[in-house]
Backbone as a ProteinNet text record, in pm:
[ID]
protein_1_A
[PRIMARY]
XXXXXXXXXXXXXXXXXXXXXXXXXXXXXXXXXXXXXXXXXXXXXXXXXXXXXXXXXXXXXXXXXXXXXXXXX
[TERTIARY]
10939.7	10925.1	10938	10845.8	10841.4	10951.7	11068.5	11163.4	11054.8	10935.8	10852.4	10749.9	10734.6	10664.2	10676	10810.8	10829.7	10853.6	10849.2	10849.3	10682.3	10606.8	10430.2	10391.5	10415.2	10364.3	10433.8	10550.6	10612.5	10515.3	10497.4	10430.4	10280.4	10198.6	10088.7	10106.8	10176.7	10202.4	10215.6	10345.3	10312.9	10208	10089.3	9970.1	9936.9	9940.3	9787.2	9848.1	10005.1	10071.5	10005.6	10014.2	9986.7	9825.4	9784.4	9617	9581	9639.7	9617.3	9668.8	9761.5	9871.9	9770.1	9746.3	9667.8	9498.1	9460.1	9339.4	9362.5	9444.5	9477.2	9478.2	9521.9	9545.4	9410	9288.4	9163.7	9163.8	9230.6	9227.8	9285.4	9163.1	9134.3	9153.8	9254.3	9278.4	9169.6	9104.9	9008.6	9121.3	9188.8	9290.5	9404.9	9412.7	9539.8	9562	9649.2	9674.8	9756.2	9849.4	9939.8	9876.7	9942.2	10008.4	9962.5	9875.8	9874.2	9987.4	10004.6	10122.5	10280.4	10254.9	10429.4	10390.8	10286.6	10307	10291.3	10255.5	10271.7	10432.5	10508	10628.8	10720.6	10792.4	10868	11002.3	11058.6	10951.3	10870.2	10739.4	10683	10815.5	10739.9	10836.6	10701.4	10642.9	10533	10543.3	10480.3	10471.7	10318.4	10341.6	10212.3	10179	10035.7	9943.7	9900.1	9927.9	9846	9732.4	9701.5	9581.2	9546.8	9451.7	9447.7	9331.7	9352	9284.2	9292.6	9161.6	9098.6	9247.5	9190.2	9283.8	9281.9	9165.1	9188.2	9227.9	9225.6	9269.9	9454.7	9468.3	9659.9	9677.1	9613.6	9591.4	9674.5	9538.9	9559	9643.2	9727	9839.6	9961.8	9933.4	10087.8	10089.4	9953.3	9982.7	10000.4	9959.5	9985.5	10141.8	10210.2	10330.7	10454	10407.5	10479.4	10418	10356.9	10233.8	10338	10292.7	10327.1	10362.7	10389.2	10403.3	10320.9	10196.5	10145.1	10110.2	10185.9	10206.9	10296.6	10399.5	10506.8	10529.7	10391.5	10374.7	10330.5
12565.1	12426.1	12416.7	12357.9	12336.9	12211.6	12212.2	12107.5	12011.3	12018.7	11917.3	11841	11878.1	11809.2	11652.4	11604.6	11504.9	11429	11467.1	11421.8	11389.7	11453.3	11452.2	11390.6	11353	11263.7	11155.9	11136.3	10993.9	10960.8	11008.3	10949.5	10938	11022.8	10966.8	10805.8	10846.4	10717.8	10621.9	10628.7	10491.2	10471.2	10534.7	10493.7	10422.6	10506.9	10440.9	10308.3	10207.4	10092.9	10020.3	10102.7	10002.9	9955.4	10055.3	10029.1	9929.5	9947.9	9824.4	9716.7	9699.7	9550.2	9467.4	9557.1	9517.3	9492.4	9587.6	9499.6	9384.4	9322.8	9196.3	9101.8	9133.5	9015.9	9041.4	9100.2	9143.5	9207	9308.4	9435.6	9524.3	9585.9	9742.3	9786.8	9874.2	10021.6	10125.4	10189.5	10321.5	10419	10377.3	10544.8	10524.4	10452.6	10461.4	10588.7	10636.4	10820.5	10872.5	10989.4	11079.7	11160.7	11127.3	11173.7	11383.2	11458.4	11607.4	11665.5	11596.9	11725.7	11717.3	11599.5	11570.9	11662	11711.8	11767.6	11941.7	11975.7	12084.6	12173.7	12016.1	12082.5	12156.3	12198	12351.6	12288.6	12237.7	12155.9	12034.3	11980.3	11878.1	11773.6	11694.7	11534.7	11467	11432.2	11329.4	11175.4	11152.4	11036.4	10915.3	10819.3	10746.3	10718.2	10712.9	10713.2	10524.2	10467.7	10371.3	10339.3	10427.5	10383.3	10245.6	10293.6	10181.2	10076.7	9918.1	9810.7	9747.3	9638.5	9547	9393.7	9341.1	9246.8	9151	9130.1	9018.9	9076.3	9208.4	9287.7	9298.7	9278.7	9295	9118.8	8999.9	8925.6	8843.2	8970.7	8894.9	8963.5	9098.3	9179	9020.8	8992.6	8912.5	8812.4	8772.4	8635.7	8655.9	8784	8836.1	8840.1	8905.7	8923.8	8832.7	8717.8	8576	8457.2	8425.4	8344.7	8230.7	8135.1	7980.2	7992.3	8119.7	8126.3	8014.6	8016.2	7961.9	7818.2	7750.3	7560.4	7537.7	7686.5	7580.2	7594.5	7640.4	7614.5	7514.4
8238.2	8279.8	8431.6	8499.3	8630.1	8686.1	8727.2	8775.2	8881.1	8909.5	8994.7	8934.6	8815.2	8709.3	8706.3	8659	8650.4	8797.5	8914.7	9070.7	9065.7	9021.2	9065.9	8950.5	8859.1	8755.4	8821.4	8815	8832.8	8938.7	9077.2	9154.2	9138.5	9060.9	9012.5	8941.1	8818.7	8746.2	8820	8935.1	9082.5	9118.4	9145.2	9218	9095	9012	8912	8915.6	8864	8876	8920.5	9071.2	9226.7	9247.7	9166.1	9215.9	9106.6	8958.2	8851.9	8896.6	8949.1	8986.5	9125.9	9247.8	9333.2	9272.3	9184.6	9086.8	9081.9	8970	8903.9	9012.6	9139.5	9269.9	9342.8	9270.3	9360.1	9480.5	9525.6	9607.1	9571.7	9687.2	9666.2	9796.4	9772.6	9890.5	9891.3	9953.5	9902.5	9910.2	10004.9	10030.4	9969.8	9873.9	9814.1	9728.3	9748.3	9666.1	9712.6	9680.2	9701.1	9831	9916.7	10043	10009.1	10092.4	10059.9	10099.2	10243.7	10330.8	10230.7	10172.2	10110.8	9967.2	9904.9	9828.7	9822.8	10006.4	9990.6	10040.2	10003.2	10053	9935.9	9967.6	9857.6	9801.8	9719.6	9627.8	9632.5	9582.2	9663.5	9625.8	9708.5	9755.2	9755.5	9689	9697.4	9745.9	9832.8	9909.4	9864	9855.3	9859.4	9937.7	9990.5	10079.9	10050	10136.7	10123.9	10207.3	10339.1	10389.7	10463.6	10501.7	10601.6	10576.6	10614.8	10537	10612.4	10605	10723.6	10724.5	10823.4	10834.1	10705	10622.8	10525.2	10403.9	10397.9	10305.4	10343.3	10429.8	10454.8	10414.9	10454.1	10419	10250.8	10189.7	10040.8	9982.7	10033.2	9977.5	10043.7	10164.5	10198.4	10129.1	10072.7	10013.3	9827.4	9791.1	9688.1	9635.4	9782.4	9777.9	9773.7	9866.3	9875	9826.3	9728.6	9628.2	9703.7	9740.8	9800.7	9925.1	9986.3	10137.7	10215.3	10178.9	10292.3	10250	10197.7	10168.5	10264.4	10281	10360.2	10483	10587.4	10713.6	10743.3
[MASK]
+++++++++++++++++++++++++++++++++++++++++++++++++++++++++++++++++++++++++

């Protein structure tokens, strides 16, 4: 049994979450995915990659994130 098994699934399993949950609120990351350099470490440490996204795309994550934020400016 590999002791990193369950470190590199769990963090797959996080992406796949993140990319269904940000579906449902209508965005899409392209680069959303596990981080390479964090998994070629001894043992990996996997990191998520979230990549980089236009301004209306950070946008509909903040307003995703705080739903009524913006009534009360």
């Amino acid at each position: 049994m590999k002791p990193t098994t369950g470190t590199l699934e769990a963090a797959q399993e996080a992406v796949k979450e993140l990319r269904e949950a940000l579906a449902r609120a209508g965005i899409t990351l392209p680069s959303l995915g596990l981080d390479v350099v964090t998994l070629a470490a001894d043992p990996p440490r996997p990191l998520v990659e979230l990549g980089c996204c236009t301004a209306e795309t950070a946008r509909l994550i903040a307003a995703a994130l705080l739903p009524g934020e913006e009534s009360r400016s």
